[in-house]
C-alpha positions, 0 to 999 in steps of 0.5 A: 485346394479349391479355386473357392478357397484360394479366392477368399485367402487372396481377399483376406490378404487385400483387406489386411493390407489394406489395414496396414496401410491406413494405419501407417498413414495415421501413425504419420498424420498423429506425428505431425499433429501438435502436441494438446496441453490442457490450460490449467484450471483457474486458481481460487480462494487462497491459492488465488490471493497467494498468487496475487501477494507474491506478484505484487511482492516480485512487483516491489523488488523490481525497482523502477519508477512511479508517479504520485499526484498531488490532489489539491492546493496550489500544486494541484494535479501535479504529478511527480515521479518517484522511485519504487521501493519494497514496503513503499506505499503511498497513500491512497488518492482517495484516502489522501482527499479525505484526510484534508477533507476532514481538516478543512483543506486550508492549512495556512499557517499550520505547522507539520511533520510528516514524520515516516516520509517515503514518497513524501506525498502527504507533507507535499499536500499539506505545504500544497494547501498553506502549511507554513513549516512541513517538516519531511523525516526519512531514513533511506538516503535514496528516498531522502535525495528523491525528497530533495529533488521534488522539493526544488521542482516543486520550489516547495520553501515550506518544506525542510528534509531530513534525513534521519529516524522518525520516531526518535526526531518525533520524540525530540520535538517540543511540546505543544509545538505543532499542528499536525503529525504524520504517521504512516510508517511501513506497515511492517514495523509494527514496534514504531506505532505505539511510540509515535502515538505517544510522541505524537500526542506530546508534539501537538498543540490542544487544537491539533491533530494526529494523522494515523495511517496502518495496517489495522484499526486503533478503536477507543481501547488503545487510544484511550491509555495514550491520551489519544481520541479518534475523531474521525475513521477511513477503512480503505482496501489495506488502509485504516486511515484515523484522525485523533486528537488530544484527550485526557489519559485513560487508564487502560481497565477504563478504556475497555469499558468505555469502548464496551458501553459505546459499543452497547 
């Protein structure tokens, strides 16, 4: 073998070792390095509003406390804590403002049930702003002693709790006997508007009102057959907040052609 030859081999082994080595020591530095993990992309549409409903779903199962404020009247900015319950949900500060903002803000000498009462929040407003008598109705003992509990923090002698269910407290009232009736049950219960409404208009007196709180708008055609009109109409995030009053019976064929010629 030429001595050529015998120098190029030599060459080819350096080089080939060489490249050995430098992958050894990269296989080495790549072990060592972190592991990437790609951030998910970010959710949209349906999937994003799924997600929210189930969080805020794990939110209200957790228990734990909350606040309400009471926004006007003698115990105005009054914050009160209260439990946090599943389908608990009081309402709104400005839904709330503008209730009483339709009523007048002054109720002295009304006569109120708030019939479905949870936190308490609206019959709390209304004895805040003169009420004389504020009937409080609700289920959940929890929730009843909670009542109880504001009640005497806030010396509210206007307010009597009682434990028991609204609807059928609701349908037990005297004619003609009241000022204002709060409905507001949990937006699950679908079978308790309808029965309430009716009770609702038979509890009130010629002057007084209904407050409606659900999940979905009651227009002219399925007030009209419970002898209810709507006066005024709040649409706020989940919440359509109505104020009806007492108005002649309307058959329900009636009705639909009312509301249709209001519409045109």
């Amino acid at each position: 073998m030429s001595r050529s030859r015998i120098h190029i081999d030599v060459q080819s082994m350096a080089v080939a070792d060489a490249i050995k080595a430098l992958e050894h020591k990269t296989r080495v530095r790549t072990r060592d390095l972190p592991e990437v993990v790609e951030a998910p992309a970010p959710l949209k549409g349906k999937a994003l509003k799924a997600a929210k409903a189930e969080a805020a779903a794990k939110a209200g199962t957790t228990g734990g406390s909350g606040e309400i404020r009471i926004i006007g009247g003698q115990w105005r900015r009054t914050r009160l804590s209260v439990a946090q319950r599943p389908g608990l949900r009081p309402t709104p500060d400005r839904v709330r403002e503008t209730l009483f903002n339709w009523l007048g803000q002054d109720l002295t000498g009304w006569r109120c049930i708030d019939a479905f009462a949870g936190t308490g929040v609206l019959g709390f407003e209304a004895a805040s702003r003169g009420a004389k008598d504020v009937s409080m109705v609700e289920l959940d003992a929890g929730l009843v002693a909670q009542l109880r509990t504001l009640q005497q923090r806030l010396g509210a002698t206007a307010v009597k709790v009682q434990r028991g269910d609204g609807l059928s407290i609701l349908q037990q009232i005297t004619a003609d006997s009241l000022d204002l009736v709060l409905i507001d049950p949990p937006f699950t219960e679908n079978a308790l508007f309808l029965p309430a409404l009716r009770a609702a208009r038979s509890a009130i007196g010629a002057d007084g009102w209904v407050y409606l709180e659900a999940p979905a708008e009651w227009g002219e055609a399925a007030l009209a057959p419970l002898g209810l009109t709507r006066q005024r109409y709040l649409k706020a995030g989940a919440v359509h907040a109505h104020l009806l009053r007492k108005g002649p019976v309307v058959a329900a064929a009636e009705a639909v052609d009312e509301a249709s010629a209001a519409a045109d």
